[in-house]
N, C-alpha and C positions, 0 to 999 in steps of 0.2 A: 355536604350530605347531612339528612336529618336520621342521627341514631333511632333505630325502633325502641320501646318503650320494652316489649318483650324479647327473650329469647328466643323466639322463633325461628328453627333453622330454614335458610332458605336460600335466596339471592334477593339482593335490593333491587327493586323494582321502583323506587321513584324517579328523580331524578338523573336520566342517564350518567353517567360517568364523562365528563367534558374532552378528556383524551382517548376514548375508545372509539373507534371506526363504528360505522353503524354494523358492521357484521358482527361485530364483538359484542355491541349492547345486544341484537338480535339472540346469541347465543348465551348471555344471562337471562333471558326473558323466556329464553325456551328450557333453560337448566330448572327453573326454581320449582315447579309440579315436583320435582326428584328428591329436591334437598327438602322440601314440607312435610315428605313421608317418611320423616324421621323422629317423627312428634311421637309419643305415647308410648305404644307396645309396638313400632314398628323397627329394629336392631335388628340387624346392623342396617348402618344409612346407607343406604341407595345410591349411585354412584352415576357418574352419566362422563361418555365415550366421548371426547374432540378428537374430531377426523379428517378434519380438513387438511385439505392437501399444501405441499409446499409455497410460502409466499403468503398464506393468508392473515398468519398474523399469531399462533397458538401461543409463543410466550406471551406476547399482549394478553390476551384473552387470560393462561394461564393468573398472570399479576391482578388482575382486572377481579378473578375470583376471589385471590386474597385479599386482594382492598375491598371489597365487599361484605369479606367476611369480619372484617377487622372493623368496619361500620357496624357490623352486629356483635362486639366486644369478645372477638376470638382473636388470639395476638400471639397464639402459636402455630405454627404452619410448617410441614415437610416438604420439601419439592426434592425428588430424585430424579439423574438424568442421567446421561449418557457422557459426557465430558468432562471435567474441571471447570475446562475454558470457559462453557457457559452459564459460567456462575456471573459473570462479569457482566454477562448479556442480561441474565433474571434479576443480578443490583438495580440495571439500567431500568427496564421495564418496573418495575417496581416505583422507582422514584420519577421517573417520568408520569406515572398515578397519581403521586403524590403522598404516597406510602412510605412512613418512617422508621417502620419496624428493622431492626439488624440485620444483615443476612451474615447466618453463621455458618462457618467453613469449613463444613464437612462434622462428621461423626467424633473428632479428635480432640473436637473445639469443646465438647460436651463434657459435662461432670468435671468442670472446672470451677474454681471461687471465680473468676472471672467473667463464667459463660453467663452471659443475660438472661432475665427469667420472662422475656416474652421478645419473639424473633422470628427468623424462618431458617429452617435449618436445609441448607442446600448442600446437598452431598451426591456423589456416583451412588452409582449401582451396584460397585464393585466391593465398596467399603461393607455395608451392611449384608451383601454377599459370599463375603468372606469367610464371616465369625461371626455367631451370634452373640458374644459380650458388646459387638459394635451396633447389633440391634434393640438389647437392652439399655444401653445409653441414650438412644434416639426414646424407647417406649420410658424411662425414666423422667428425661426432661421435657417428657409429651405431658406427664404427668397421669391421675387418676381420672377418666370421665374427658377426658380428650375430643373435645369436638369444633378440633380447627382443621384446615384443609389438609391430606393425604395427597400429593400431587406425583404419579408416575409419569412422568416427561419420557417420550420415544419408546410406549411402553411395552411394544414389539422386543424387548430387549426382554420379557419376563415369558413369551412364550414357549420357549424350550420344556414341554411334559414330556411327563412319559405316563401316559396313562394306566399301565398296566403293572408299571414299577415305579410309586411316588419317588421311591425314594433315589432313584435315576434321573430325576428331573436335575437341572441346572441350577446352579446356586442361584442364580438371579430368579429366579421363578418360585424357589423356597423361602426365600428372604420375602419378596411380593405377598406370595400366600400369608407368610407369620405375622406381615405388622397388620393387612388387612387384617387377621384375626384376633389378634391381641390390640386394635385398637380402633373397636366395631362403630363407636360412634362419629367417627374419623367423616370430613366430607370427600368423599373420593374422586379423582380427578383421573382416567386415563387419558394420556395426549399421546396420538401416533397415527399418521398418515397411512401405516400398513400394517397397524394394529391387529387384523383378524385379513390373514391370507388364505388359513384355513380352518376346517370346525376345530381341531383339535387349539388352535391359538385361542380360541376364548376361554379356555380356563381358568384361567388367572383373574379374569372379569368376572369373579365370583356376585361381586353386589350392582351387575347389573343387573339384577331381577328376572336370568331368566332360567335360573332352578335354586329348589329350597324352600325353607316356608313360604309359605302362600302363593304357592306356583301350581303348575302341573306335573314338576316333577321334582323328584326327593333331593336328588344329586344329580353331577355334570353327566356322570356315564349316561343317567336314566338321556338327559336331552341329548347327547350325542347319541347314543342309540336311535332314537325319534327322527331325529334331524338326517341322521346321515345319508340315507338313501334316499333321500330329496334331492339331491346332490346341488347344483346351482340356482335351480328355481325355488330351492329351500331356503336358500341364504338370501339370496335376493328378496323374497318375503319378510323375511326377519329383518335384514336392515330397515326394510320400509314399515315395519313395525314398532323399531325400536328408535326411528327419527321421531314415528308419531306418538307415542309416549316419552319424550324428550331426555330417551335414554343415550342418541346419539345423532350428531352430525358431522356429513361431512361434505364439507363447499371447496370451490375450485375460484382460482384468478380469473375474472372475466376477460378475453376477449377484445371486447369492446373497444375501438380506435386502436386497436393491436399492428405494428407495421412488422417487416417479414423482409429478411435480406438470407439471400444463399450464400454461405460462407465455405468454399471449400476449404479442405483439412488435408496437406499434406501427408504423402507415407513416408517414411521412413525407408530404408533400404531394407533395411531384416524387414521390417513389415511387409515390403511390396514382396521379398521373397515367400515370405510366410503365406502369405496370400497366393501366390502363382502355384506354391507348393501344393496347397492345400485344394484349390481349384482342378488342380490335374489327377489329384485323388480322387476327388468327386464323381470327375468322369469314369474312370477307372471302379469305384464303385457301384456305379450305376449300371455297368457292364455286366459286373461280378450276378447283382443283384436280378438283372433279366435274364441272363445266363441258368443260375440257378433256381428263378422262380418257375420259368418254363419246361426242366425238367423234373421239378418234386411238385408241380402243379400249383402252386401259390402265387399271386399277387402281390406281390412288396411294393410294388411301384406307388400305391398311394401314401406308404409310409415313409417311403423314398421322399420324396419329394416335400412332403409335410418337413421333415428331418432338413433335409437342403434350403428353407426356407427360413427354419430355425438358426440353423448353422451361420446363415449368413446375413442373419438378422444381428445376430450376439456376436458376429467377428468384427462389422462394418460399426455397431455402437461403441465397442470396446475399443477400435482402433480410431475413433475419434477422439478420445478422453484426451491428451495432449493436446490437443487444437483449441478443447473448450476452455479447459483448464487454463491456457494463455489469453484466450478472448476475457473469459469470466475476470480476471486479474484485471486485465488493461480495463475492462471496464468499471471496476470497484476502484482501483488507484489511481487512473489518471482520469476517466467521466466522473467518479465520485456516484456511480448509480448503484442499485442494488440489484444482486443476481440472484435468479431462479434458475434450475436446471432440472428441466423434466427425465426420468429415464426412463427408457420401454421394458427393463425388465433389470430384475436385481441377481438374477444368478444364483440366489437359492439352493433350486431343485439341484443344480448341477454339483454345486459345491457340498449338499450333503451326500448327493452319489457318490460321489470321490471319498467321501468319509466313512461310510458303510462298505465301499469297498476296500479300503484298508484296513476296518475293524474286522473283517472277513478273514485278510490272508494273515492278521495277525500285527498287523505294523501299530504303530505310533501314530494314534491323529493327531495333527497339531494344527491349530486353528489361522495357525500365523504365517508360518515358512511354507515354501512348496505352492504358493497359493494355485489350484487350478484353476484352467481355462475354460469357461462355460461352456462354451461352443466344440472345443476340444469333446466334452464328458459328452455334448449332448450327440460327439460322430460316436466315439465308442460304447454309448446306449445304443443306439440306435443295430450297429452290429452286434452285439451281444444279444440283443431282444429278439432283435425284427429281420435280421439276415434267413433267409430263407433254407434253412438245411432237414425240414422233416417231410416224408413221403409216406404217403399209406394206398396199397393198391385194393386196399380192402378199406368202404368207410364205415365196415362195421368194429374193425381193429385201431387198436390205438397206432399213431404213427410214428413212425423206426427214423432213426437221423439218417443222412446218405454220408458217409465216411470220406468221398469223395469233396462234398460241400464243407461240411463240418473242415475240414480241411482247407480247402477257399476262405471262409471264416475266420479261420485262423489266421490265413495268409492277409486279409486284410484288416486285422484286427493288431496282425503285429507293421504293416504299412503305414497305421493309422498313430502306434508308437512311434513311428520313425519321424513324423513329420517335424518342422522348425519349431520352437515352442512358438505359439499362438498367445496373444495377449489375455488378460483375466481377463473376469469383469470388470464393469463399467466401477461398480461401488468398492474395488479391491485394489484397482490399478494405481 
């Protein structure tokens, strides 16, 4: 590589990079418009989203920005993630660049006569999460004027706000906001395949550019207010907004000479029980459910059915997790290939229902123990919501519950406790 003569922030644009995939050079070519607007009066630097989905390559890409920036005589660099373990992965990538800079271990390594005074400092989430004297170490040996890469690795892990009570937000979403803030010339990197699942997850994506000076709106409430009753045809415009100012992308595994083998996935015996169990409720619900919509006059049958589609989307992915998990193995250990593992749903919505309904009757949430069953949450949403127990013979009165149903309700509500435990999610199991 040929060093630029100026400090101009940006991405290197000559010479591709000889070990990056063309997607990877593609994605510094489309980053640097980002990092340029950071010349003059334009603070804090601008930031741009890697979105690409699993398999395509984001630590590469990730290293590929610091060795770029390290061509432009920046030789300090933070990468936060999500594990330990993949510290050994971002070593690898790094020197497969051909990048000589240190990688230093974590927050601990710091404020040492020992620690290196130009490195990348790769640490969790958790550390600088914890305690701010462990974020003061990171902004100390960042130093004054800071303007080497900010890398949030899976950066989905900072989206926990609370909009209406900062100070309720997650540690990891505190720690994110303060160093973006305290260390505004920073080049920003967010990397996360499910980065923005919803408006309220972009907050943390403060220097994406899309509120604050020289926008159209002051703060995130103003664009969340804007935004939200757009509802998916709004989002969907902004991402293709913010691909075409090279504020983000996000690409998928082609395809192409792709081959396709059906591999069935044994049950297990509790499983196949859990299943039969869970099947004969169904029916049995569905009974409950025409039974009572036909005398309080309601309809449930379409959310019936949406619910039973759900249900047995998240039972049948979950109860594969051992099959893949043994194929994915055999074929990393003894093919020596590399695995990809798509999911159709991460279980989420479920596993915060189950947590707001403990925060309700007064329990302990614990993030870890107890894990619940997606699919389980999404039978006992479904009755809770959508069971049909209010009638009005007047539709100019509000409608009265039937005591009679409300009761059925119950009866199936506590049937639906009874059943075998059913398996987590796919990402929990």
């Amino acid at each position: 590589m040929i060093l630029p003569t100026g400090r101009r922030a940006g991405f290197f644009i000559g010479t591709p990079l000889p070990r990056l995939m063309s997607k990877s050079n593609a994605m510094l070519r489309q980053s640097r418009p980002r990092f340029e607007r950071c010349l003059a009066d334009s603070y804090p630097t601008p930031s741009h989203h890697q979105g690409d989905g699993a398999g395509v390559g984001k630590g590469r890409q990730i290293a590929g920005v610091i060795v770029d920036n390290c061509a432009r005589g920046r030789l300090k660099h933070v990468w936060l993630s999500i594990s330990p373990d993949l510290r050994g992965v971002a070593k690898g990538d790094l020197k497969n660049l051909g990048c000589g800079l240190v990688v230093i271990d974590g927050c601990n390594a710091l404020g040492n006569a020992s620690t290196p005074e130009h490195g990348v400092v790769f640490s969790t989430y958790t550390t600088p999460a914890g305690s701010k004297p462990q974020r003061d170490k990171i902004i100390k040996w960042c130093g004054q004027g800071f303007d080497g890469c900010l890398i949030f690795d899976e950066a989905h892990c900072a989206k926990n706000a609370d909009l209406n009570h900062p100070e309720k937000s997650s540690g990891v979403h505190r720690a994110v906001m303060d160093l973006q803030e305290r260390l505004p010339m920073a080049r920003v990197v967010y990397a996360s395949a499910t980065g923005v699942t919803e408006l309220t997850d972009l907050q943390y994506a403060e220097r994406l550019g899309l509120w604050g000076p020289g926008t159209s709106f002051d703060g995130f409430m103003d664009f969340y207010k804007f935004m939200h009753p757009r509802g998916i045809a709004g989002m969907e415009l902004l991402a293709m907004e913010m691909k075409a100012s090279g504020a983000y992308v996000a690409r998928g595994l082609s395809w192409t000479d792709a081959t396709f083998e059906t591999v069935v996935a044994p049950l297990s015996d509790s499983l196949r029980h859990a299943y039969d169990q869970a099947a004969g409720f169904l029916t049995t619900l569905r009974r409950a459910v025409e039974r009572a919509g036909d005398v309080v006059g309601v309809n449930a049958m379409n959310s019936y059915w949406s619910m039973h589609l759900r249900f047995c989307k998240e039972l049948m992915v979950a109860a594969k997790v051992e099959s893949v998990v043994e194929l994915a193995r055999k074929a990393r250990d003894e093919e020596g290939k590399a695995v990809v593992i798509a999911l159709q749903t991460t279980g989420e919505a479920g596993a915060e229902r189950a947590a707001q309904k403990q925060q309700k009757a007064g329990e302990t949430v614990c993030e870890y123990d107890a894990i619940p069953s997606t699919a389980h949450q999404t039978l006992l949403y479904f009755i809770e919501k959508d069971f049909p127990t209010e009638c009005s013979a007047d539709p100019t009165k509000d409608p009265v519950k039937s005591p009679s149903y409300v009761k059925l309700q119950n009866e199936m509500r506590r049937q639906a406790m009874a059943l075998p435990a059913l398996p987590p999610a796919a990402l929990d199991a």
